[in-house]
C-alpha positions in Angstrom: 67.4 106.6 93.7 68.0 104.7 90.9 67.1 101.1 90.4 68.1 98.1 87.9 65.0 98.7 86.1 65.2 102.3 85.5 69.0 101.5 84.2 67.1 98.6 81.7 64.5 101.0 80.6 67.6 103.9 80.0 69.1 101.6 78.0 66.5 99.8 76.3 67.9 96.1 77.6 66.5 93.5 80.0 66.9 93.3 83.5 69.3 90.5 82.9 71.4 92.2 80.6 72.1 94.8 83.0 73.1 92.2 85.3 75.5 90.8 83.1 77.2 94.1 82.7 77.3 95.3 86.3 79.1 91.8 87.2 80.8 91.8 84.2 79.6 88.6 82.7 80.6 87.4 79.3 77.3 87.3 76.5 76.9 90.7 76.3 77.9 92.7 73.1 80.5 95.5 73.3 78.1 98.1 72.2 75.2 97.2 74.4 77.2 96.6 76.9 78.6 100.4 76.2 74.9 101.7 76.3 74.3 100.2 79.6 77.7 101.9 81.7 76.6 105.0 80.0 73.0 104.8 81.3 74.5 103.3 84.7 76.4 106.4 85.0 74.3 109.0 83.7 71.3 107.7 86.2 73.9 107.3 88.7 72.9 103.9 89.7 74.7 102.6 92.5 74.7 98.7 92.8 73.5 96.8 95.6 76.0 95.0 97.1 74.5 92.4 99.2 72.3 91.4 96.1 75.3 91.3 94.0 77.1 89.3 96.7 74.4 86.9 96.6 74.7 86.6 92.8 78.6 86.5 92.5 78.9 84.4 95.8 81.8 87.7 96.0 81.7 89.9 98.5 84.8 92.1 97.1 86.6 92.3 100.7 89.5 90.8 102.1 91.3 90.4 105.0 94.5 91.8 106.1 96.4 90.2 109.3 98.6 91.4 111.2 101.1 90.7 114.6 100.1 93.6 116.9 98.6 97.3 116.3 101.7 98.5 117.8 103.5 98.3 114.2 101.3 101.3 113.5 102.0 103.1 116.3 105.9 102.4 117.3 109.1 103.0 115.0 108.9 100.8 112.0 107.7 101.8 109.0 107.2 98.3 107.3 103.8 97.3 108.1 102.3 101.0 106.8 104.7 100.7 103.8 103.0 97.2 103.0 99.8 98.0 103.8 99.7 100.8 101.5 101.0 98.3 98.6 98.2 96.3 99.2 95.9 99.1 99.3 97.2 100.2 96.3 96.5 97.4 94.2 93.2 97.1 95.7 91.9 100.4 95.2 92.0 100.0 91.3 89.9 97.2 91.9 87.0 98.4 93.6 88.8 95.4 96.7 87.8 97.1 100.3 90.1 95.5 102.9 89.0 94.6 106.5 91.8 95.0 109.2 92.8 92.6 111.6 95.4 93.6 114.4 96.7 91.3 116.6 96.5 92.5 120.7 99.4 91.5 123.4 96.7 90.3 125.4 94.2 88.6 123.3 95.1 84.6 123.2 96.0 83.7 119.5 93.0 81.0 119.8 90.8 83.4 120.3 92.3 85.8 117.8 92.5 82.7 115.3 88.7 81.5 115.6 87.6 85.2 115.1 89.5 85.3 111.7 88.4 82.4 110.6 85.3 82.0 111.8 84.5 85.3 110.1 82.6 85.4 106.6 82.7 89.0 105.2 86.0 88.0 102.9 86.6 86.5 99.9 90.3 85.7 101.1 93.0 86.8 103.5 96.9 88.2 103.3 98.7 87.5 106.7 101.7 89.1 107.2 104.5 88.2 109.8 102.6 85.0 112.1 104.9 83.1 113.8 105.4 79.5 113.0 103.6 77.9 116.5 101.0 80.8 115.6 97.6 78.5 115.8 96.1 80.7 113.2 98.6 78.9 110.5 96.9 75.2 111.5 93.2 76.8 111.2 93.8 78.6 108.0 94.9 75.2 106.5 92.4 73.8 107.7 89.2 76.0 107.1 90.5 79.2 104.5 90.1 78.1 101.1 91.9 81.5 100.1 94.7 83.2 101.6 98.4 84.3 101.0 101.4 84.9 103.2 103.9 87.9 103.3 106.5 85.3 104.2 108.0 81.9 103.6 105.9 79.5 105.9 108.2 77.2 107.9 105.4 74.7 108.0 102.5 73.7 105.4 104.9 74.9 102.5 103.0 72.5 100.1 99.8 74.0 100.9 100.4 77.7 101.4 100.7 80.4 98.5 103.1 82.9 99.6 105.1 86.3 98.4 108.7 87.2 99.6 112.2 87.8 99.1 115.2 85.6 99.0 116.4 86.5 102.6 118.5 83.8 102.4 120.8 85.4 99.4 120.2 88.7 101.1 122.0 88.1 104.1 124.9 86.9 102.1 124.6 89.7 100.2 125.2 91.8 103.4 127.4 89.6 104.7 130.1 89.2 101.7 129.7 93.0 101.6 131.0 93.2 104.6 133.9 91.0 104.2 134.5 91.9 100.6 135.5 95.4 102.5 137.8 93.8 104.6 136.0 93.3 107.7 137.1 90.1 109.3 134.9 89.5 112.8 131.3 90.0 111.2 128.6 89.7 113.8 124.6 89.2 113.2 122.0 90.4 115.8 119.6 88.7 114.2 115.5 89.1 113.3 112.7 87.0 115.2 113.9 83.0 114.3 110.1 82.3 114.6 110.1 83.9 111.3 111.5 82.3 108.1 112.5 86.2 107.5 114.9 85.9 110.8 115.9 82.1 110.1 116.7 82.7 105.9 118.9 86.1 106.7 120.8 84.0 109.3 121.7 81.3 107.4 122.6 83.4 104.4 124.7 84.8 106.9 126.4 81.4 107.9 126.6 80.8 104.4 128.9 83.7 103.5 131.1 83.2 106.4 131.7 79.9 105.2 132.5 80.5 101.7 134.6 83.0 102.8 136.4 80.8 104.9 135.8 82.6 108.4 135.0 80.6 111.7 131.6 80.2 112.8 131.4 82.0 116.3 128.2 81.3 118.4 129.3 84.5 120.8 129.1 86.7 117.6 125.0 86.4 117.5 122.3 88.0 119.3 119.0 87.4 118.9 116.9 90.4 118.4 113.5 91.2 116.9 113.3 93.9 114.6 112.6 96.2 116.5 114.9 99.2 117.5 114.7 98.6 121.2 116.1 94.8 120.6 118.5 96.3 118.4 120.1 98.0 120.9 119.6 96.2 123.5 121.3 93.3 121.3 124.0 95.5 120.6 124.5 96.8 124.2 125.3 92.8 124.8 127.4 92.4 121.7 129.5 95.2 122.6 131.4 92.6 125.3 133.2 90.8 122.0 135.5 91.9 119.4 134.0 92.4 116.5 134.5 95.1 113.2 131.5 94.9 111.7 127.9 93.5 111.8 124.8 92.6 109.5 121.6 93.6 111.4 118.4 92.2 109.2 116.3 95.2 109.9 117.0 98.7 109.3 114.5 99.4 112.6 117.2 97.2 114.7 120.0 98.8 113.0 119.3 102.3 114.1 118.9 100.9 117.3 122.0 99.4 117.8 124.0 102.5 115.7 122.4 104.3 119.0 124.5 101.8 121.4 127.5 102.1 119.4 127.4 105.9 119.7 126.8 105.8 123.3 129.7 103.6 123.8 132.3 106.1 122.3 133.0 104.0 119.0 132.7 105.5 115.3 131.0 103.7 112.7 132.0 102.8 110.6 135.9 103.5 111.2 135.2 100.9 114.7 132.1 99.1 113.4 130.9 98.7 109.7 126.8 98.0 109.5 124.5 96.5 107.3 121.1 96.7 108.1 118.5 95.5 105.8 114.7 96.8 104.4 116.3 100.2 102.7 113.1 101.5 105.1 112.3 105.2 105.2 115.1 106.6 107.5 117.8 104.5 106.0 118.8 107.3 104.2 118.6 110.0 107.0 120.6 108.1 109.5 124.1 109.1 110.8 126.0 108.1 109.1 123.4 107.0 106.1 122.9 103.5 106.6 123.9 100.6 103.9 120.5 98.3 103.7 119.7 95.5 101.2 116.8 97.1 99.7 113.3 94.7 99.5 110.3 96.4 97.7 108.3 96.1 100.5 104.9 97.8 98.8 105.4 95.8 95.6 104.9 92.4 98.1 102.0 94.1 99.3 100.4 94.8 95.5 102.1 90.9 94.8 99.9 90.0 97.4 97.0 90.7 96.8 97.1 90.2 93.1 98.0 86.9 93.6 94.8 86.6 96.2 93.1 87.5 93.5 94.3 85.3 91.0 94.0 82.2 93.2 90.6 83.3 94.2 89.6 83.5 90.4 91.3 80.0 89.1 94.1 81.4 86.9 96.6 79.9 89.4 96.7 76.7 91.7 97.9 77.0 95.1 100.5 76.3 96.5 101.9 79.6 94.5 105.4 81.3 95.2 106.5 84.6 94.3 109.4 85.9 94.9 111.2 89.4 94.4 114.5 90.7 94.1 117.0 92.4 96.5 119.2 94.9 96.0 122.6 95.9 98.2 122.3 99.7 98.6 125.4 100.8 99.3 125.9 104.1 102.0 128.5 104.7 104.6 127.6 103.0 107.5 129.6 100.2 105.5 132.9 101.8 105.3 132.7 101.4 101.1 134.7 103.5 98.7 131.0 104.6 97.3 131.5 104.8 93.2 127.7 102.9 93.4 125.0 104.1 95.0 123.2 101.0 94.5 124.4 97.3 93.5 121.6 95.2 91.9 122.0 91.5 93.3 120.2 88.5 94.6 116.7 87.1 94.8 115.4 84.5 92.5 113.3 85.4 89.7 109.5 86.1 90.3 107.8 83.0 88.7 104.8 84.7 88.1 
């Protein structure tokens, strides 16, 4: 096997020089620096990382968190689709990502001192923690680099985050809705431990409001993304009158169109829906479901870019960025369709 000498001899530089190259210092001129890849690949010299860790005080790896390994295993395709962002601006890179799954029956203390008590990254992206979560305070505490997939509800002057405007997006859905002529518009709504749940309510407020409808308390349910509180939501909304209903998760929507079929009732003809995510099976429900559409993989990439960035100085934290929405229009909504898709909402991304 090759070693850092034998790559200096093959390209008749120092030992130093090759250093530079490998860890892409500055100092070094674009031809020699030219010889030295060539001879690193032509010896096939692999690096060794923990020296080059050493060096760079870098270890390349960071740290993905998140709620519980069920997302991979149950219904919802948002976490994968996320994931696989990240990944896919990592990969480019040379980034490796460590993976840390929340369990049901692990206490978040414990699950909290093993994140940040561990070492091996060079930053984490936590995705979906609830506000009490007790990994928030430690992270502020002890992290000097990490990002959330999510507005925090606390710390917002001291956390670097990527999302959407969920507000706007649930007033997208909402005015949709009403714009259509729908005039009882109900909301099961995500987790409220969430700033995802608590924005895409009040956007839903908002829209009743400038619409000029009553607020009515018995027209929420809480849910939590998922399809089984989606139906079960449903099952309990079922007991008012109501023509239509913005659901902030596509997951919870097709759990909840499930209800409505098994109650006998049409959708949309009885009950218009908007769900929201635009999620792999949006499409492929029946009927097709209308969604505001989030890019979830680009807020993984986003992520991790900005990781990146904040890690290497070009940006200070606290660092927002935030992605558009659009309003994807199917016929779970009722709609004359003459647009498939409406571009709307979100504020610009100030990166």
């Amino acid at each position: 096997m090759s070693n850092l000498e034998d790559v200096a001899k093959a390209a008749g530089v120092s030992r130093s020089t090759v250093s530079r190259v490998i860890n892409n210092e500055g100092y070094v001129s674009a031809a020699t620096r030219a010889r030295v890849l060539e001879a690193v690949e032509r010896l096939h010299y692999i690096p060794n990382h923990a020296a080059r860790t050493l060096v760079t005080q870098r270890s390349d790896v960071i740290g993905v968190v998140m709620p519980s390994a069920n997302v991979f295993f149950g219904d919802n395709s948002y976490f994968p689709m996320l994931l696989q962002g990240i990944a896919e601006a990592a990969n480019p890179r040379d980034i490796s990502m460590i993976l840390w799954l929340g369990q049901a029956n692990e206490d978040p203390e414990h699950f909290s001192q093993r994140i940040t008590r561990n070492r091996l990254c060079d930053g984490l992206i936590i995705a979906s923690i609830g506000y009490d979560d007790p990994l928030i305070r430690r992270l502020v505490e002890s992290v000097p680099y990490f990002v959330m997939v999510e507005r925090p509800i606390h710390y917002q002057d001291r956390i670097s985050y990527v999302t959407c405007d969920n507000v706007k997006g649930g007033q997208m859905a909402t005015e949709h809705l009403i714009r259509n002529g729908r005039r009882r518009v109900a909301h099961i709504t995500g987790r409220l431990d969430l700033a995802d749940g608590q924005d895409r309510m009040v956007g839903y407020r908002t829209a009743l409001e400038r619409a000029g409808y009553p607020y009515d308390p018995q027209l929420i349910v809480e849910g939590q993304f998922s399809y089984e509180s989606g139906y079960y939501a449903m099952k309990t909304l079922l007991h008012q009158k109501f023509d239509a209903v913005f659901i902030p998760s596509d997951t919870a929507a097709r759990g909840a169109m499930r209800a409505i079929e098994e109650a006998g009732l049409r959708i949309p003809d009885d009950i218009a829906i908007v769900g929201f995510d635009d999620l792999e099976d949006a499409a492929r429900t029946n009927p097709p479901l209308t969604t505001i559409r989030q890019p979830v993989q680009q807020k993984g990439a986003a992520a991790l870019t900005l990781l990146l960035d904040l890690i290497d100085g070009r940006v200070e934290n606290p660092y927002q960025v935030i992605l558009p929405l659009q309003l994807v229009i199917r016929q779970s909504c009722g709609a004359n369709i003459t647009q498939q898709i409406q571009t709307q909402g979100g504020a610009a991304n100030n990166r």
